[in-house]
N, C-alpha and C positions, 0 to 999 in steps of 0.2 A: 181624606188622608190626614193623617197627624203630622203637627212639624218635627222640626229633627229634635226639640228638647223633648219632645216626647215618646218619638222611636229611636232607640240609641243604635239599632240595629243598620239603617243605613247612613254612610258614610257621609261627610260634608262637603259642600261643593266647594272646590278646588280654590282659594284665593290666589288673584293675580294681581297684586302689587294695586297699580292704578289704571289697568290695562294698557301697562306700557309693553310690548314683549319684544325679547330682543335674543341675538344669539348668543348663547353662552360662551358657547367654545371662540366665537371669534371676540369678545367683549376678551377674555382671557387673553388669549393670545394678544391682544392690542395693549392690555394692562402688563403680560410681561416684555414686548416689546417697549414700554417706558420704563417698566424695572429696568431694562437693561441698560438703556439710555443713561438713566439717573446715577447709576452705581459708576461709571466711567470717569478717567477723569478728565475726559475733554467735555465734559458736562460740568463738571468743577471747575474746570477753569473758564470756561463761559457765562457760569455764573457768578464767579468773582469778578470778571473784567467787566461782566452786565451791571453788577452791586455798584464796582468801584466809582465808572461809567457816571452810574445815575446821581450817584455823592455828589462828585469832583463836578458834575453840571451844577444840578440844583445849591452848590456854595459857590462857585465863581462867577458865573454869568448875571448878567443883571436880573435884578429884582421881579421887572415885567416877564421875564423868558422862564423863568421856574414854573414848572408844574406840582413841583411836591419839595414847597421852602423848608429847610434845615430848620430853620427857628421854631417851626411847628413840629418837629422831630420826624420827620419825614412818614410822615402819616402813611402816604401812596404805599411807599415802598414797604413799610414792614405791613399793609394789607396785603399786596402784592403776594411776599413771603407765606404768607399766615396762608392766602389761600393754594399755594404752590403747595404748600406742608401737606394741608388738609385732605387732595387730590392725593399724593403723593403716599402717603403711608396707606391706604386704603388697597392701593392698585397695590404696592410694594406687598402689602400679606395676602392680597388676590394671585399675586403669581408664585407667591413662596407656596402656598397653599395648593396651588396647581403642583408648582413642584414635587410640593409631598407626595402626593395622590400618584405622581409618577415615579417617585422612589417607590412608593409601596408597592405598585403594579410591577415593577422591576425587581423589585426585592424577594416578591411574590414567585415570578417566573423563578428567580433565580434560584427561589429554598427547591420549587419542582423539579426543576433542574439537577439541580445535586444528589435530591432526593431517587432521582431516576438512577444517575450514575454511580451512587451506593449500592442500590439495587441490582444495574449491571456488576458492577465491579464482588458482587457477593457471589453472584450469578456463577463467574466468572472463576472466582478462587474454589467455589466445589467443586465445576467441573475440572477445573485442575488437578484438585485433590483428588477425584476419581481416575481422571488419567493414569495418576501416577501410581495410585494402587492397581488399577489394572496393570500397567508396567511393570509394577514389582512381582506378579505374581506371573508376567511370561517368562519362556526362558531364550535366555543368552545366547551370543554365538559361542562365548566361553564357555557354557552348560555344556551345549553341544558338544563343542570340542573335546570336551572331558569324558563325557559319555562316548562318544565314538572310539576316543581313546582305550577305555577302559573295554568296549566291547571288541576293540583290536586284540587286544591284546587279551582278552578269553579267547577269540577263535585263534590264535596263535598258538597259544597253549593248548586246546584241543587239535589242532589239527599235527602238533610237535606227540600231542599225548596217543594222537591217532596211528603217524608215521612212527614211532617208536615200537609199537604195538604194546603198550605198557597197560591201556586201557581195554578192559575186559571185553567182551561179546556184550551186547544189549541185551536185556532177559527177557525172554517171550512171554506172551502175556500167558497166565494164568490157566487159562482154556484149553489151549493145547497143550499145556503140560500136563492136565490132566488125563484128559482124552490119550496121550500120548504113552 
C-alpha cells in the first residue's frame, strides 16, 4: 500500500489533540456556567474585597507574615490576575460561541416557522377569496324575494286577465286546425 502523500484518494486519520478526550457538550456547559458566574456583580464585588483583602495584608502586617511584599510590587497577586484573565476570556468566547450556535438554531426554527405561517396565511386568503366569489354569484333571500314578488304579481294579472275574460281562448295547435 502507498502512504497518504501518495494516495490523495483516502482520507487522513483523524487527529486527537494529545489523546486527551473529553465531553464537549459538558466542557461547554461548565465554561458557560463561569461565564455566568463572572459577568455578575457578586463576583465583582468578591473580587474587589479579595484584591483589597490581599493589599491592605500584604502592607500592614509584619514583614515575616507577607506572602506577596508590596515593595516587590506584589508579584503573586498580579500573577494570580494574569492567570484568572487567561482562563477567563477563553471560556467567556466558549460560551458566547455556544450561545451563537443557539441563536442560529433558534433563529433558523424561527425563519421556518414564519415561513410556514406565510404559507398558511396565503393558503388562507385564496380560500377566502373563493368563498367570497362563490358567495357573490349565489342568490339572496332579497333575490328571492323580488322574484317571488314579481311572479306574484304576473299570476295576479293573469288570473284578473283570466276572471275578466279579456284574454282570448288559447289557439289550438296547428294540426287540428288543419284537419279540421
Amino acid at each position: 500500500m502507498r502512504g497518504r502523500g501518495e494516495d490523495l484518494t483516502r482520507p487522513r486519520k483523524e487527529r486527537r489533540g494529545l489523546g486527551i478526550h473529553y465531553d464537549t457538550d459538558a466542557f461547554g456547559q461548565f465554561s458557560e456556567a463561569i461565564a455566568r458566574f463572572l459577568g455578575t456583580a457578586r463576583y465583582l464585588v468578591f473580587q474587589t474585597v479579595l484584591i483589597a483583602v490581599w493589599i491592605i495584608f500584604n502592607t500592614i502586617v509584619p514583614e515575616s507574615w507577607r506572602f506577596d511584599p508590596y515593595g516587590r510590587g506584589l508579584v503573586l497577586l498580579t500573577l494570580l490576575l494574569s492567570l484568572q484573565a487567561s482562563y477567563a476570556a477563553p471560556l467567556i468566547l466558549l460560551a458566547q460561541n455556544r450561545q451563537e450556535r443557539r441563536d442560529r438554531a433558534q433563529s433558523s426554527t424561527d425563519r421556518r416557522v414564519a415561513e410556514r405561517t406565510q404559507s398558511d396565511t396565503e393558503f388562507l386568503a385564496r380560500e377566502l377569496a373563493s368563498v367570497r366569489l362563490a358567495l357573490g354569484d349565489m342568490v339572496t333571500t332579497e333575490d328571492l324575494d323580488d322574484r317571488l314578488e314579481k311572479l306574484t304579481e304576473a299570476v295576479e294579472t293573469l288570473s284578473r286577465q283570466l276572471e275578466s275574460g279579456s284574454s282570448t281562448r288559447p289557439a289550438e295547435p296547428r294540426s287540428r286546425r288543419a284537419a279540421g
